[in-house]
Structure formats: structure tokens, C-alpha cells
C-alpha positions as YAML, in Angstrom:
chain: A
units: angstrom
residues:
- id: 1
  name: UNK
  ca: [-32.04, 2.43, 16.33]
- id: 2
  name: UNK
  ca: [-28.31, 1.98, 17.92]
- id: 3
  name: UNK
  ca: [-28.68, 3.71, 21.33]
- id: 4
  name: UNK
  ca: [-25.47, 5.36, 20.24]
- id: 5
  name: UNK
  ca: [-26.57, 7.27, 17.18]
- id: 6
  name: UNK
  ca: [-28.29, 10.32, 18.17]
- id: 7
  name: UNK
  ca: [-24.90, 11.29, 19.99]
- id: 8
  name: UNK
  ca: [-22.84, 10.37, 16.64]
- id: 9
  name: UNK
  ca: [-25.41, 12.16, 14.15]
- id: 10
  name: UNK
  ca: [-25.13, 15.36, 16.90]
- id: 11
  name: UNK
  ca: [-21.57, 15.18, 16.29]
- id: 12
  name: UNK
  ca: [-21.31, 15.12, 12.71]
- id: 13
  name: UNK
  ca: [-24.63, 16.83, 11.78]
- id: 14
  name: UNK
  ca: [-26.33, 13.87, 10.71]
- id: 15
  name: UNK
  ca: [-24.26, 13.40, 7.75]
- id: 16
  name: UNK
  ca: [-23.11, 9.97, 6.05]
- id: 17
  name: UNK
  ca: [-19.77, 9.02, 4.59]
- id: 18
  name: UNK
  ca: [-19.85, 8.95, 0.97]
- id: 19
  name: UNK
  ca: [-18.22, 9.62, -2.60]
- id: 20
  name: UNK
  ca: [-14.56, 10.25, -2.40]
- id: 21
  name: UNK
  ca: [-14.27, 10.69, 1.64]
- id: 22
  name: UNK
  ca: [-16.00, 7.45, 1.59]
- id: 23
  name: UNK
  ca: [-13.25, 5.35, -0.44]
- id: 24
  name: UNK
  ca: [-9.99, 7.26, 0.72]
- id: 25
  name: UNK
  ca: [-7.54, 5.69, 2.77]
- id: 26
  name: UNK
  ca: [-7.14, 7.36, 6.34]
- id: 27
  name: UNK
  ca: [-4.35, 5.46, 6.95]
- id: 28
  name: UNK
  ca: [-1.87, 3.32, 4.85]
- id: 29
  name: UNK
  ca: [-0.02, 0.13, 5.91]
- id: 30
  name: UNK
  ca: [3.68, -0.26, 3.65]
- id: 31
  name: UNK
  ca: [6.05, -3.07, 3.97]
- id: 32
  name: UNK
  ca: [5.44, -2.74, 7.81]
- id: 33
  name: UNK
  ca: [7.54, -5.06, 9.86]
- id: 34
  name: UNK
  ca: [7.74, -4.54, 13.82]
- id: 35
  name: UNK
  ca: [8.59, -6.18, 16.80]
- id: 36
  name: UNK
  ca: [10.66, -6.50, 20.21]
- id: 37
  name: UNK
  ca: [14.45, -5.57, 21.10]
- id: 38
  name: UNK
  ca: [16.23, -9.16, 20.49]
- id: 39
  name: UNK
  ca: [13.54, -10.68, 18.98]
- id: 40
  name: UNK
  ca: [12.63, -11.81, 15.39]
- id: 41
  name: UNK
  ca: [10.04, -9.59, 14.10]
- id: 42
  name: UNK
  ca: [5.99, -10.45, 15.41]
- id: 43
  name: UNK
  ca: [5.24, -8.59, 12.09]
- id: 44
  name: UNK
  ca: [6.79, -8.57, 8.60]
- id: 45
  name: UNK
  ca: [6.23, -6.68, 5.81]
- id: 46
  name: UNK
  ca: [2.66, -5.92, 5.86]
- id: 47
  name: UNK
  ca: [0.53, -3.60, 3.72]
- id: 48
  name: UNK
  ca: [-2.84, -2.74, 3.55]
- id: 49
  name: UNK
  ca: [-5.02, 0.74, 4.14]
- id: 50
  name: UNK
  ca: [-7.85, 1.73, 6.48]
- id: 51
  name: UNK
  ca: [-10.73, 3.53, 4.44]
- id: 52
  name: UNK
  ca: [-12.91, 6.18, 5.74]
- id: 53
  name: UNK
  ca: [-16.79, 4.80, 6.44]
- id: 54
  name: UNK
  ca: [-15.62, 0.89, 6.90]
- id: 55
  name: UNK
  ca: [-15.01, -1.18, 9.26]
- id: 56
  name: UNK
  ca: [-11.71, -3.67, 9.16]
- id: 57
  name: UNK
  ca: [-11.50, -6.45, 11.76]
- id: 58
  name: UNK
  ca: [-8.09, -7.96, 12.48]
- id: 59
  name: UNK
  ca: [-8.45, -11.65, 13.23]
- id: 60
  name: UNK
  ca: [-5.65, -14.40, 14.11]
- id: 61
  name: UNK
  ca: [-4.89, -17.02, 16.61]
- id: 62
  name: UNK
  ca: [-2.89, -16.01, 20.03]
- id: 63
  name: UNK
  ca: [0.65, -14.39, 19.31]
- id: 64
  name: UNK
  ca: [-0.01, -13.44, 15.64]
- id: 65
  name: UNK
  ca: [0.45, -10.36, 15.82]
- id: 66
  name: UNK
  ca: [-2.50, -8.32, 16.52]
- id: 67
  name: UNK
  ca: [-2.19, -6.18, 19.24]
- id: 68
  name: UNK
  ca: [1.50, -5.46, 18.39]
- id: 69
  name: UNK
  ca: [0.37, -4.23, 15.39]
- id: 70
  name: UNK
  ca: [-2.55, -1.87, 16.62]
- id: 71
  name: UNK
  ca: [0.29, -0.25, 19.10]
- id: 72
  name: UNK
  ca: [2.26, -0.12, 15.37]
- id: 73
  name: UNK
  ca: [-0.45, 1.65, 13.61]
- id: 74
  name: UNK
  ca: [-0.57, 4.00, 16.46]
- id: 75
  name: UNK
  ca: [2.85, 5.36, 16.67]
- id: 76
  name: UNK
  ca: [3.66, 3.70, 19.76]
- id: 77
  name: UNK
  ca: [6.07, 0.88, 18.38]
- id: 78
  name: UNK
  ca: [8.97, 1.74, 16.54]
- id: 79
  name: UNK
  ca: [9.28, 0.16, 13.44]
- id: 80
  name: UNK
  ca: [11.61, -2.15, 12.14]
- id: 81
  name: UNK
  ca: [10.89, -1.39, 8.41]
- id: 82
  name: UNK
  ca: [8.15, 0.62, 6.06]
- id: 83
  name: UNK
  ca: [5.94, 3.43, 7.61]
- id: 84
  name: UNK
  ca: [3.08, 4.07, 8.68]
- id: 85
  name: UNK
  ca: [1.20, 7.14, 6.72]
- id: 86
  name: UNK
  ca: [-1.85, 8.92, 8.25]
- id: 87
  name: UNK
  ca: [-3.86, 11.31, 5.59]
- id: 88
  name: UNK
  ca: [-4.52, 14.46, 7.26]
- id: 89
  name: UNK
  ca: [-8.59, 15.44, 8.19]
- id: 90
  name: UNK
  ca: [-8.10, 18.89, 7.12]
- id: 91
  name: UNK
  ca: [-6.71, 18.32, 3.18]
- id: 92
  name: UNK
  ca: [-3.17, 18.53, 3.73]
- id: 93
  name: UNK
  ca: [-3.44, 20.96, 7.05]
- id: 94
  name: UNK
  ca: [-3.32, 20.09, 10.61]
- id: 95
  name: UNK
  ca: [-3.94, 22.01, 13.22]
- id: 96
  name: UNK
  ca: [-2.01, 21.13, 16.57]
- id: 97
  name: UNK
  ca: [-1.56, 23.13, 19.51]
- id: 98
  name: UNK
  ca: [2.37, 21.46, 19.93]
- id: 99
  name: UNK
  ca: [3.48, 20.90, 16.39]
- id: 100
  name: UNK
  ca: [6.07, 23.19, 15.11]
- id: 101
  name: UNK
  ca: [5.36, 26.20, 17.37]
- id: 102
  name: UNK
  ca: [6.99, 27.87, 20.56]
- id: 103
  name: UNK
  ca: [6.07, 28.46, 24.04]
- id: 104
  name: UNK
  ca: [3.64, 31.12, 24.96]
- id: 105
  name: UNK
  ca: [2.71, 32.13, 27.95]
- id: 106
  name: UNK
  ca: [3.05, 29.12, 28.93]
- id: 107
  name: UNK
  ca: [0.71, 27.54, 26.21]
- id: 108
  name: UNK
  ca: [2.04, 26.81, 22.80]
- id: 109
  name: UNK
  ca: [0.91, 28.69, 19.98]
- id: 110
  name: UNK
  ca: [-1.96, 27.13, 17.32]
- id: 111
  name: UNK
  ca: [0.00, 26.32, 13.88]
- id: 112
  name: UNK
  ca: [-1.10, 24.77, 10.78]
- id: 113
  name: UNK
  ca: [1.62, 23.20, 8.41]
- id: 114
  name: UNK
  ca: [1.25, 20.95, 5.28]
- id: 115
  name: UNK
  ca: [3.27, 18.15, 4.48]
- id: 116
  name: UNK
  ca: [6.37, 19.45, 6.84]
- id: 117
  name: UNK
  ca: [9.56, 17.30, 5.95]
- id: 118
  name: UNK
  ca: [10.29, 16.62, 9.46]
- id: 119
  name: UNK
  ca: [6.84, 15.10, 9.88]
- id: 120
  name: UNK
  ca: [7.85, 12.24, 7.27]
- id: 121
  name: UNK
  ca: [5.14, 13.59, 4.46]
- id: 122
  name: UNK
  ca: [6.80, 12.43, 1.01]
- id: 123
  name: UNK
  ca: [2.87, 13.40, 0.01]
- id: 124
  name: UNK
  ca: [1.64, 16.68, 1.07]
- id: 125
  name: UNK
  ca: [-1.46, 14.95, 2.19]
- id: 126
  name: UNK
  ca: [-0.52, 12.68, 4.55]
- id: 127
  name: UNK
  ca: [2.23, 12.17, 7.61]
- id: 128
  name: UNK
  ca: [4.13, 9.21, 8.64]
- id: 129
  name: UNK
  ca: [2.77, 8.35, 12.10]
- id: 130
  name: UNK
  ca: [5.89, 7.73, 13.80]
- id: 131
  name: UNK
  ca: [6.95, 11.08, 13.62]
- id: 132
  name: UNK
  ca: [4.53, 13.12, 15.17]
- id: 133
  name: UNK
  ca: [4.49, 14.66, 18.16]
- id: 134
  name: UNK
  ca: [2.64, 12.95, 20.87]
- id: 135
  name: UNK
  ca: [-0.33, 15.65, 20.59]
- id: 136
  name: UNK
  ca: [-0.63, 15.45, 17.09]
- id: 137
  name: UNK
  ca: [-0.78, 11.46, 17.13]
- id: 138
  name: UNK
  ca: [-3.80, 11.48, 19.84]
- id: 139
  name: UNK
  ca: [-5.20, 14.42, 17.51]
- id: 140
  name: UNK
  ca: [-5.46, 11.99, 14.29]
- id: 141
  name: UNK
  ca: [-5.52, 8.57, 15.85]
- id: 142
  name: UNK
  ca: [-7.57, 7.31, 18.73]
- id: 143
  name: UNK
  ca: [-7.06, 3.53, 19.59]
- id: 144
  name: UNK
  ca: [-8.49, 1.39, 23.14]
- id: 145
  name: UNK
  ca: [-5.81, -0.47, 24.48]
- id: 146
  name: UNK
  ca: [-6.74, -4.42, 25.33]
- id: 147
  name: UNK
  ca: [-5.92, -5.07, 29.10]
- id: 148
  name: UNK
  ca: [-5.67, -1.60, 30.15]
- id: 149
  name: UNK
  ca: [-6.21, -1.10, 33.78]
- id: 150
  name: UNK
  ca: [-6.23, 2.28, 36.23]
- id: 151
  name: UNK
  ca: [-3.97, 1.98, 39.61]
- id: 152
  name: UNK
  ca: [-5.91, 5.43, 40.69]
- id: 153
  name: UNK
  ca: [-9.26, 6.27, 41.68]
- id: 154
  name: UNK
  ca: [-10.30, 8.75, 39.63]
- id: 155
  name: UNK
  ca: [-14.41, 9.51, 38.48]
- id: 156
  name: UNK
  ca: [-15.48, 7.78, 34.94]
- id: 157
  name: UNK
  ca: [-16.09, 11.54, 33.84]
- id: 158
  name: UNK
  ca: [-12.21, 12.43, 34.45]
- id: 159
  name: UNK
  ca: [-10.82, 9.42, 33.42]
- id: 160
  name: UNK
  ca: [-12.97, 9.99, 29.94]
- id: 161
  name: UNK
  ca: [-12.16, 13.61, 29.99]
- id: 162
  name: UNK
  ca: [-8.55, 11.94, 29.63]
- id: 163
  name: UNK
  ca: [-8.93, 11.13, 25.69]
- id: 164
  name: UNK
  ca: [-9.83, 15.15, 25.25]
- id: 165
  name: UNK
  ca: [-6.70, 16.56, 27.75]
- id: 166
  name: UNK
  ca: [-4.32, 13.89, 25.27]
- id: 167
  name: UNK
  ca: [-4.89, 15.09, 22.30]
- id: 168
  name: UNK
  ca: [-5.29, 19.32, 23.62]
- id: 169
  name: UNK
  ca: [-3.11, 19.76, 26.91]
- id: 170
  name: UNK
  ca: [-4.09, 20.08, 30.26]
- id: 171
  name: UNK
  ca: [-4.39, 23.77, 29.57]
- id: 172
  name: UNK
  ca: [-5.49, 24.70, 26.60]
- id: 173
  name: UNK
  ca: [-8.82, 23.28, 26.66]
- id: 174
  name: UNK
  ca: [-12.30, 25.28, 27.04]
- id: 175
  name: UNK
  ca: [-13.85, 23.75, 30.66]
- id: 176
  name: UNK
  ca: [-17.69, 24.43, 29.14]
- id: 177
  name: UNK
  ca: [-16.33, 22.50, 25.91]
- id: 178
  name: UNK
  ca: [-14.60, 19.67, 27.67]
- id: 179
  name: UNK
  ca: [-17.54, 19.13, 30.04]
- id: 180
  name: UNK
  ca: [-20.22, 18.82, 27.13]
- id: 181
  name: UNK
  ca: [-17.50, 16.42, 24.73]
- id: 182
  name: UNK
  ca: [-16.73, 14.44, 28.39]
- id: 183
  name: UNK
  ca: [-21.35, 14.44, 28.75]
- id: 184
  name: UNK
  ca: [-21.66, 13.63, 24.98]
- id: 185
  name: UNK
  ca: [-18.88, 10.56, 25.31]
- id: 186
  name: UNK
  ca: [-21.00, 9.11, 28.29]
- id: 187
  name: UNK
  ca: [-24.22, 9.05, 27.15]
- id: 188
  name: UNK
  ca: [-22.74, 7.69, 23.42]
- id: 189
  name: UNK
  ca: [-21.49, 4.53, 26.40]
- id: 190
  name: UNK
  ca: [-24.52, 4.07, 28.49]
- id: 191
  name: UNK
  ca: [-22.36, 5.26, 31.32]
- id: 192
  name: UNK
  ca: [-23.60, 8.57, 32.40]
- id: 193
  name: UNK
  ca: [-25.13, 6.98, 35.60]
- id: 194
  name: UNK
  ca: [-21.68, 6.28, 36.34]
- id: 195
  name: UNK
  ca: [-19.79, 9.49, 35.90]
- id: 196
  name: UNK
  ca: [-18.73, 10.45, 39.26]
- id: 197
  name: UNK
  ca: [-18.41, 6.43, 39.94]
- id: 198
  name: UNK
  ca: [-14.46, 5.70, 40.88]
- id: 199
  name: UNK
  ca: [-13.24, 3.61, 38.21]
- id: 200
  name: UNK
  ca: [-11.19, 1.00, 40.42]
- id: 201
  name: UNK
  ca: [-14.83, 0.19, 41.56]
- id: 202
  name: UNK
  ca: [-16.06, -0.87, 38.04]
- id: 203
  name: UNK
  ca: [-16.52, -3.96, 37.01]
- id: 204
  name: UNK
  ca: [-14.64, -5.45, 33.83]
- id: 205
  name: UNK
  ca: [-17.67, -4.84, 31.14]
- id: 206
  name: UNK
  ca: [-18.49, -1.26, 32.34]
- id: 207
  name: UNK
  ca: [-14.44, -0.31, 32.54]
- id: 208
  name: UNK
  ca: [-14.25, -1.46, 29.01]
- id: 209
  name: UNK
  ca: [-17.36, 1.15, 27.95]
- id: 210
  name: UNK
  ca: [-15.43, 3.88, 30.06]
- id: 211
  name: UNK
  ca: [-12.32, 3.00, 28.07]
- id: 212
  name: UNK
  ca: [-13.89, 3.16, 24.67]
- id: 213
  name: UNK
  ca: [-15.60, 6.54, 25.53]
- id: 214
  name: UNK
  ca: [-12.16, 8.02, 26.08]
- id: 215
  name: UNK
  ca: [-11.38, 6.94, 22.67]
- id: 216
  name: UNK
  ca: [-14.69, 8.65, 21.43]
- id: 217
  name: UNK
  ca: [-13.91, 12.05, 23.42]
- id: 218
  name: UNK
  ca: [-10.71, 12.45, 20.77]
- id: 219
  name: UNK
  ca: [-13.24, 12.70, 17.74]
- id: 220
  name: UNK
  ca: [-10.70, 11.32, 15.61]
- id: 221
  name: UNK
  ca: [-10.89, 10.24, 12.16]
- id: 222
  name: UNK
  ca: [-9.18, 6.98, 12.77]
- id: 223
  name: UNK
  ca: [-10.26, 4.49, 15.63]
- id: 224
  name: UNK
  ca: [-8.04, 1.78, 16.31]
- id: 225
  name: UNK
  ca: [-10.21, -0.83, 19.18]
- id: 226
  name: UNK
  ca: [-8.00, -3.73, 20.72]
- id: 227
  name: UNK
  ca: [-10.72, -6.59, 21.71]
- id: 228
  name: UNK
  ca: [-13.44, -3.45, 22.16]
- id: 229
  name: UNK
  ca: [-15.85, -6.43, 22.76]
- id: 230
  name: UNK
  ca: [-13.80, -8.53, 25.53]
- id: 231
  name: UNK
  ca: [-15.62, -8.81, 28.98]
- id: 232
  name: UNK
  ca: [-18.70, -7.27, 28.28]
- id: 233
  name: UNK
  ca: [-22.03, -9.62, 28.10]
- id: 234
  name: UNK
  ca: [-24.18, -10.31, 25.14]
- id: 235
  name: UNK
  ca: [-26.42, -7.10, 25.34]
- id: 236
  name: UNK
  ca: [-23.16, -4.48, 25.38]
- id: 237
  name: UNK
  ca: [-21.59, -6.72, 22.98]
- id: 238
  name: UNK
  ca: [-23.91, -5.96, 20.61]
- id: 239
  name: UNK
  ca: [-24.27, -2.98, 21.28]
- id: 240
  name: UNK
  ca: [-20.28, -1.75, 20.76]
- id: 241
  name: UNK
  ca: [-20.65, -3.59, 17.34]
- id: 242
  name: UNK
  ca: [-23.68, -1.53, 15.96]
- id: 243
  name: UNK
  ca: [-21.43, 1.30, 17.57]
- id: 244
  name: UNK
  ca: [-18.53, 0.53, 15.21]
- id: 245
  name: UNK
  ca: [-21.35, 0.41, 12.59]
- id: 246
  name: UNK
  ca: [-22.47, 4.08, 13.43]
- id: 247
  name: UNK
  ca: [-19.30, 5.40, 13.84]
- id: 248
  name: UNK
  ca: [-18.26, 4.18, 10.45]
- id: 249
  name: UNK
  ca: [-21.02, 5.42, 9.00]
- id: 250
  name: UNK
  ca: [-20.38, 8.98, 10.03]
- id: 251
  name: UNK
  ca: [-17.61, 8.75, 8.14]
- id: 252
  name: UNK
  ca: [-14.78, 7.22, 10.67]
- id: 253
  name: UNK
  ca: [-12.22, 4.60, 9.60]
- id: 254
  name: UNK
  ca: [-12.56, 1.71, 12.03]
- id: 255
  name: UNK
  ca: [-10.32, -1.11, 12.77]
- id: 256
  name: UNK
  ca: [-10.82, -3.82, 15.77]
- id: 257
  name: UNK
  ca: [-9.01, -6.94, 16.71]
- id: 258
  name: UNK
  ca: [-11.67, -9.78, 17.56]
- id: 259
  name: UNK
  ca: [-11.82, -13.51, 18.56]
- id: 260
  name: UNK
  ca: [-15.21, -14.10, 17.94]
- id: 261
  name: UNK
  ca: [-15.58, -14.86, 13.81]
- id: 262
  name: UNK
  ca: [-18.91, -14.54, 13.89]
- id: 263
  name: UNK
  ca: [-18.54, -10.99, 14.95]
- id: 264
  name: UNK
  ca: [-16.06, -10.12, 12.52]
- id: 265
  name: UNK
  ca: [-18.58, -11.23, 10.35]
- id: 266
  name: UNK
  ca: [-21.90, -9.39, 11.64]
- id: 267
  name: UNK
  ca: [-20.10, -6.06, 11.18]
- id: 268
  name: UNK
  ca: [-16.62, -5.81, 9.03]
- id: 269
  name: UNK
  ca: [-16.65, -4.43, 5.30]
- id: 270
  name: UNK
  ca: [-13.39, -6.49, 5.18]
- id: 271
  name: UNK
  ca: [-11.47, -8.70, 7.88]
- id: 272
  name: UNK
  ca: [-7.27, -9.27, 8.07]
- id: 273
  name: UNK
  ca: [-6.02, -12.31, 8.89]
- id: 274
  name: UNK
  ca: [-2.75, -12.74, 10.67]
- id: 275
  name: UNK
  ca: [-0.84, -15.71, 11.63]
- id: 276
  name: UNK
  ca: [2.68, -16.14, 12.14]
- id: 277
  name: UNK
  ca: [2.85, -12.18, 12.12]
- id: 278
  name: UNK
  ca: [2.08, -12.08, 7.98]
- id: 279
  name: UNK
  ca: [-1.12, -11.69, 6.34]
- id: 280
  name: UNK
  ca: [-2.70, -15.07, 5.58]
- id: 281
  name: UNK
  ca: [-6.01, -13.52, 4.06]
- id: 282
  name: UNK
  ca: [-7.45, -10.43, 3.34]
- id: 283
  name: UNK
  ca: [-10.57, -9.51, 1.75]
- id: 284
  name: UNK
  ca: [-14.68, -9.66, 2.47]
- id: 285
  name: UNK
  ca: [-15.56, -11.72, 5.30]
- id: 286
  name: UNK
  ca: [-16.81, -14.07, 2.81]
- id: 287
  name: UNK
  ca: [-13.40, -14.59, 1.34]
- id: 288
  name: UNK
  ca: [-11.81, -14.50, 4.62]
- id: 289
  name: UNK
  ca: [-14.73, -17.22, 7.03]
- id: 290
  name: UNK
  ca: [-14.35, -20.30, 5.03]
- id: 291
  name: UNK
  ca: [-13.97, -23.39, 6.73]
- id: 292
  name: UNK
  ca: [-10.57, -24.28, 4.81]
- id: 293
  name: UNK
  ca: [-8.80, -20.86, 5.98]
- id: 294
  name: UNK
  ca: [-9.81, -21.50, 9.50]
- id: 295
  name: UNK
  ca: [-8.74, -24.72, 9.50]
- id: 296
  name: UNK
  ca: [-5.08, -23.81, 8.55]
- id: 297
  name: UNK
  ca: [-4.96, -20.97, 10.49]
- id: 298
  name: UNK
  ca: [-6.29, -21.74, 13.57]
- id: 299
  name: UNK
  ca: [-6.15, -25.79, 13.41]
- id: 300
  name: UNK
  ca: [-9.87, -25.57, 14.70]
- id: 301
  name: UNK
  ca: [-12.55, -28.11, 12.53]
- id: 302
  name: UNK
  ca: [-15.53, -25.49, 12.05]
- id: 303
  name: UNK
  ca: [-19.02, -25.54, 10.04]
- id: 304
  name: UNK
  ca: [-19.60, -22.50, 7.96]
- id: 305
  name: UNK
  ca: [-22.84, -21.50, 6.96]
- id: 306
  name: UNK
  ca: [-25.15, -18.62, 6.24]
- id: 307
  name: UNK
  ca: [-26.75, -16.13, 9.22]
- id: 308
  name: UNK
  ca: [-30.65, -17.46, 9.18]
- id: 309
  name: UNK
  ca: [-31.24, -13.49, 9.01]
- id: 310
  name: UNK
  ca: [-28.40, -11.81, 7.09]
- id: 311
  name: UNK
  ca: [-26.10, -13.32, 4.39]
- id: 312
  name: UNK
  ca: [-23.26, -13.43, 5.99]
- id: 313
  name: UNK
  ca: [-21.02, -15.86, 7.66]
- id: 314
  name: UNK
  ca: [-22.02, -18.13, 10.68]
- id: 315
  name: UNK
  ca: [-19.27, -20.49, 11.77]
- id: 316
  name: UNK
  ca: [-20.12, -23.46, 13.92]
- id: 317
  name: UNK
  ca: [-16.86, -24.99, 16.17]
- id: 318
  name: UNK
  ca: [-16.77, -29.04, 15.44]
- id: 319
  name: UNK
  ca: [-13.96, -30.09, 17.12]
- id: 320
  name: UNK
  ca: [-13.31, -33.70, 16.93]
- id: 321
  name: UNK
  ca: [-14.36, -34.94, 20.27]
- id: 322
  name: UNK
  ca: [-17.95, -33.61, 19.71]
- id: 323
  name: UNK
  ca: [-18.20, -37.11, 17.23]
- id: 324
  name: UNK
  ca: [-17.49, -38.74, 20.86]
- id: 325
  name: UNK
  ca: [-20.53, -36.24, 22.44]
- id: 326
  name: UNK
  ca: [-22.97, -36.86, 19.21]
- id: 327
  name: UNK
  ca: [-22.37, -40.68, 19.88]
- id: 328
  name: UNK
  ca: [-23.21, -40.56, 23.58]
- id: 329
  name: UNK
  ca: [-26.01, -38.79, 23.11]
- id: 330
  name: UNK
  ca: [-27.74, -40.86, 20.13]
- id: 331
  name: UNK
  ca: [-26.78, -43.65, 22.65]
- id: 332
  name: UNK
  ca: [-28.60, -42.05, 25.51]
- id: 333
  name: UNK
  ca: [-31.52, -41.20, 23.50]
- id: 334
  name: UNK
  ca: [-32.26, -44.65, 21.95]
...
């Protein structure tokens, strides 16, 4: 069992995605296109959805695209065209400590709205990401950033405690229930050893778990994870995969950009691929992992087979100069 489930079941009362919550889109992709002030767009005109209980991996060479569009989906690029829509967790009613409310006593005062115009809802279901209040974004959308980095030496359990202040205020949280979300996020890492641990003093693997337990401490329907795999070693590897597993299975949407095919393939319901900042497949791993996409996308010779213990995908790099390395070695061996 995932060393991470007993913290996820606690959290959603042992309870699986299924039926309609299952299927439903928790976020919708339409005719995106984004980039960079006085450039041509990194992105054009993409569309796709995010679906509660699965797992999407984004996938693409360098400079196609994907971490521009993760920072898209999360409200913190502008757009150049089509929207980004967000279906509420509450049926059509937020709550937000910020949105639409006025000061008091120097708080702001709890209000629920459905599908407000200025929020961008054309469906009273759902609101257009980009036009959200900071609060409300952190609130409905959690996402890891891929090189982030922390100039200040503060513990793991503040810097975690972070994801919960982002999405609440500094002061309108509950201390008892920020302490036991901030203990529940830790142990879901492997990182509680290291809570009172400055994080300048981490190394690169166990900053990335700290950085993907802030995420966790929002408790948000939508996880968006840039590389969540990048500079940790085999073991946590593996680990953060079955955790994408587990978290979609409690009923979260995931998306994460990869590299590595083959782990797109051990865990995605369905992998995007992006080159040149357009789709260039979508669909089951599958559909996507055949040797002739990879080879146009990526230019890189590859052998794809079957997992000896799962059907799935395996891809095998051949690059051309291992014909010169198979022919040195049947050399050397005769």
C-alpha cells in the first residue's frame, strides 16, 4: 500500500471517485493561446478538459510549451485568446473569505456567490480562472512550480503551512487546524522528520517533497505538478507517482508535466502531447507512446514494447550510434 494513502483516505473518508464526479471536467481548456510580451504565442489554440479521478500527463520536447501552459491553467499567465473555466467544488457555490465581500474588522467577511458575472461564469457552474481573485484561485487550483527555489530560511513546517495561509489569509485561519493540515501534509511526504529542518539546507529531492506538500495542504480539487518527479531518486520517484495515483483516486483531477515516457505511461489515464506549442496527440498512453509519434516529435529512434508486468507502454531509446556500440561489443565478445 502507497505510504501516502492512509493520509488521503483520512482526508476524504475513505471514499473513491466515481459515477458522475468521476467523469466531470474540473477544469476546461478552449481555444487557449498564451505566451510572452513581443513574442509569437508558445501556445495556440488549445482545448482539452481535466476530469475528476484521472490523471493527465503533459509530455513534449524542451520549449513546447509545457510549463507555460501549467502557469496558463493556473491563472497566472494572461491569455492571449479563449479561457480557462474551473467548475466549482461546491455545485455552483464557492466559498472565499476575499471574493465579493468587505473589510471586517480587519478580516473579510465569508461569502458564497454562484456564477457572479464579474467572475467570467457564462455557466453558473463554473468560473473563468483568470478572473478570480488571488484567494479564490489558490482555493480551487493548487499547482508545484518546476524550479522553484526559497532565498529564506524558513522550517519545512512553515514553508508547507504556506499552501494553507494562500488560499485562507494570514489571519483567518484556525492555529489547531493549520497545525494538524501542515502534520497531515508531512507525513502524506515522508518529511515529518524534517519539519523544523531550514529549507535552504535541503537537498534538491527532499525540497521537491516539501514543495509538493504545500500543494497538498490547499486540498484542492485540481492539482496542477510541473516535473513533480525531477531530482528525486528512484525510490521517491515512485513513490510521488503512486501518490498521483491515490490522489486521483480520491477523487482529485491531476495533471503533471514529465520527461520520462515511461512514467507517463506507468500512471496517466491519458497523456498530451505538445510540440511547437499545439497539440500533436492526445489520447491513452497507448495512442499517444508509439514509436512513430516519438519519432516526429522528439526526433529520438525508440523501441516500444509492452511492461513485462503491466500492459502498458515501455519505450526503449535506440539512438543511432548504439548500432556503432552493438558492433563493438559483438566485436569484443568474439
Amino acid at each position: 500500500m502507497s505510504p501516502y494513502r492512509p493520509f488521503i483516505e483520512s482526508k476524504r473518508g475513505g471514499t473513491e471517485a466515481s459515477g458522475a464526479s468521476a467523469s466531470a471536467f474540473a477544469l476546461e481548456v478552449e481555444a487557449v493561446s498564451v505566451g510572452y510580451p513581443g513574442r509569437a504565442p508558445v501556445i495556440s489554440d488549445l482545448n482539452f478538459g481535466l476530469q475528476r479521478g484521472k490523471v493527465l500527463a503533459v509530455i513534449g520536447p524542451n520549449g513546447s510549451g509545457k510549463t507555460t501552459l501549467f502557469r496558463a491553467l493556473a491563472g497566472e499567465l494572461p491569455l492571449a485568446a479563449g479561457r480557462v473555466l474551473v467548475r466549482s467544488p461546491h455545485g455552483g457555490t464557492a466559498r472565499t473569505t476575499e471574493a465579493r465581500s468587505k473589510p471586517f474588522k480587519g478580516r473579510t467577511k465569508p461569502a458564497d456567490f454562484a456564477g457572479a458575472p464579474e467572475f467570467g461564469a457564462s455557466r453558473p457552474d463554473c468560473f473563468d480562472i483568470h478572473k478570480l481573485p488571488t484567494r479564490l484561485k489558490a482555493r480551487l487550483v493548487a499547482r508545484v512550480l518546476q524550479n522553484e527555489q526559497s532565498a529564506w530560511a524558513v522550517p519545512v513546517a512553515d514553508y508547507v503551512r504556506a499552501g494553507l495561509f494562500a488560499a485562507e489569509g494570514w489571519f483567518s485561519h484556525d492555529p489547531a487546524r493549520a497545525a494538524k493540515k501542515t502534520a497531515w501534509a508531512l507525513e502524506a511526504m515522508g518529511i515529518a522528520f524534517l519539519a523544523e529542518r531550514p529549507v535552504t539546507e535541503l537537498s534538491g529531492g527532499e525540497f521537491r517533497r516539501v514543495v509538493i506538500a504545500r500543494a497538498l495542504i490547499q486540498d484542492t480539487d485540481i492539482l496542477l505538478l510541473d516535473e513533480p518527479t525531477a531530482d528525486l531518486d528512484l525510490e521517491h520517484q515512485m513513490e510521488t507517482l503512486e501518490l498521483l495515483l491515490d490522489l486521483a483516486k480520491a477523487g482529485k483531477a491531476v495533471a503533471f508535466s514529465v520527461h520520462d515516457l515511461n512514467q507517463a505511461a506507468m500512471v496517466a489515464d491519458r497523456v498530451l502531447l505538445l510540440a511547437g506549442g499545439k497539440v500533436a496527440a492526445y489520447g491513452k498512453p497507448s495512442e499517444v507512446l508509439t514509436a512513430g509519434i516519438i519519432n516526429r516529435t522528439y526526433g529520438a529512434r525508440v523501441f516500444v514494447g509492452r511492461h513485462p508486468a503491466a500492459d502498458i507502454p515501455q519505450i526503449v531509446p535506440d539512438p543511432e550510434w548504439m548500432d556503432r556500440v552493438r558492433a563493438n561489443r559483438r566485436g569484443t565478445d568474439s
